[in-house]
C-alpha positions, -999 to 999 in steps of 0.1 A, spaced: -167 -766 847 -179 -798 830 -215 -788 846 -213 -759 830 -199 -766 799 -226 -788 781 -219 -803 742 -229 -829 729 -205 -836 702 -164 -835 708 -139 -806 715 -105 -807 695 -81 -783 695 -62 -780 664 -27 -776 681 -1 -797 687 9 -772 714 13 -794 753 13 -752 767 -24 -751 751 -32 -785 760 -28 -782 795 -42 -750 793 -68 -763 777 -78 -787 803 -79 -762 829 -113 -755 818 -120 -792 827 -137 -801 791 -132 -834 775 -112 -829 743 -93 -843 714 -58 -827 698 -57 -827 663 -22 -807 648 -31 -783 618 2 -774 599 2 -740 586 32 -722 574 29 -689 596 57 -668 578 36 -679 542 12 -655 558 29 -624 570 29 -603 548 29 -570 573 -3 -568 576 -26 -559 609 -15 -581 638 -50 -589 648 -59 -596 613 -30 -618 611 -30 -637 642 -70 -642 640 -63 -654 605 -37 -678 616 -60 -695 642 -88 -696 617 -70 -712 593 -56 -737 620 -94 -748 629 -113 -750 595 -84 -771 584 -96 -795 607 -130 -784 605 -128 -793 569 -114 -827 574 -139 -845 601 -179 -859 593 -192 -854 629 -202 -829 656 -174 -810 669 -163 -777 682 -131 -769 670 -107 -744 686 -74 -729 667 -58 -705 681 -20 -686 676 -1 -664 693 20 -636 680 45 -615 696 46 -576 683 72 -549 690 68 -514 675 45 -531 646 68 -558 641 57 -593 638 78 -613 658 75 -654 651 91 -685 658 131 -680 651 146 -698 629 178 -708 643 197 -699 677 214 -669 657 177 -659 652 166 -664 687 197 -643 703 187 -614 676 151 -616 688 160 -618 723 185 -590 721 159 -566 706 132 -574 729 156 -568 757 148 -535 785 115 -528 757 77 -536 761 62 -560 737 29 -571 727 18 -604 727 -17 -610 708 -33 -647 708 -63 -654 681 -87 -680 690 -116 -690 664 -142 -715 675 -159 -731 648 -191 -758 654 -187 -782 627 -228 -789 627 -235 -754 618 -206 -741 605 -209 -715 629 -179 -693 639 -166 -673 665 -133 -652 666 -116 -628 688 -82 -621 700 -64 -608 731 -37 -582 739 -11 -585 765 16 -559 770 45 -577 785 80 -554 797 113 -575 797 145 -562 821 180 -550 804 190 -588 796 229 -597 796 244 -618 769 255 -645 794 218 -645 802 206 -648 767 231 -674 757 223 -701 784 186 -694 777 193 -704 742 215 -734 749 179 -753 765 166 -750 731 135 -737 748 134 -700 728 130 -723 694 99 -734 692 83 -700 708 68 -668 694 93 -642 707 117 -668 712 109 -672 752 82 -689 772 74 -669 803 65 -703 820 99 -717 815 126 -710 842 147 -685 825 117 -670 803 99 -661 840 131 -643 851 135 -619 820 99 -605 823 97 -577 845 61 -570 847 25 -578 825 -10 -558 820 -32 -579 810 -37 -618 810 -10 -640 817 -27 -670 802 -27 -651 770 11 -652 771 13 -690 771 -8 -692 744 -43 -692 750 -63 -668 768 -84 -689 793 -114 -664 799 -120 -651 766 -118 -686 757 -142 -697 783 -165 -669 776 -167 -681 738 -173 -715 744 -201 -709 762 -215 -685 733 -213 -705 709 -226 -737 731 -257 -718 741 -263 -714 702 -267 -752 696 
């Protein structure tokens, strides 16, 4: 990919995320991680998922856009989960997680994940986002419980992680990108960062 891939200033992503780090480094680019806090629930105000999420990520990267003197593409992205038009975040507690879980439960969700590239030189922009539909089984409450005692559902959107061992097991089937799910959707990404490389 690096052969491909050709910059000649840095990548960061602006996420403290290790799921889109290593995801990230799938695409075999040289990068930097710089965090951008952003209180997600500040922005939710109902509004169109993909407006939201796509919002989210662009605040994310011109935050750090904003705050460096030197040539960089900057990549934010955020991930969303969506059932029947509701935005579903981070919970907030366990009690949170088990109500999220139990709702999501035998129903198909959406997940959406907004990436915005921005190329500090330029100032030039790029955003997009990607749809997955994911379908979880009838979960028990045994289930649910010992999923929550490993803390794992607390720091997720939809309170699971489909890469983590009891996440995995609750989904019973995807359409569309699996990548996307984990939080950052490796070919759109790809496809963008060539776009707006082949613009410099």
């Amino acid at each position: 990919m690096k052969n491909l891939i050709k910059y000649y200033g840095k990548f960061i992503l602006a996420s403290a995320s290790p799921r889109r780090r290593k995801l990230l480094e799938l695409l075999g680019i040289d990068f930097s991680v710089m965090a951008a806090d952003i209180d997600e629930e500040e922005h939710n105000n109902g509004s169109d998922p993909i407006f939201y999420v796509t919002n989210l990520a662009e605040l994310k990267a011109k935050k750090i856009a904003e705050s460096i003197n030197f040539p960089a593409i900057v990549i934010g992205a955020d991930t969303i989960v969506v059932l029947n038009g509701e935005i579903i975040n981070k919970p907030n507690d366990k009690l949170d997680a088990y109500r999220i879980l139990r709702k999501l439960s035998g129903k198909t969700h959406q997940v959406f994940t907004g990436i915005v590239l921005i190329e500090t030189n330029s100032n030039r922009k790029l955003i997009d986002c990607k749809e997955t539909k994911v379908t979880f089984r009838h979960l028990t409450d045994d289930e649910i419980n010992s999923y929550i005692a490993t803390g794992s559902p607390l720091d997720k959107a939809g309170a699971y992680g489909i890469q983590d061992d009891f996440g995995a097991v609750f989904v019973s089937h995807i359409e569309g990108c699996y990548y996307n799910i984990v939080g950052l959707p490796l070919e759109l990404l790809y496809r963008k960062i060539i776009e707006i490389v082949k613009q410099n």
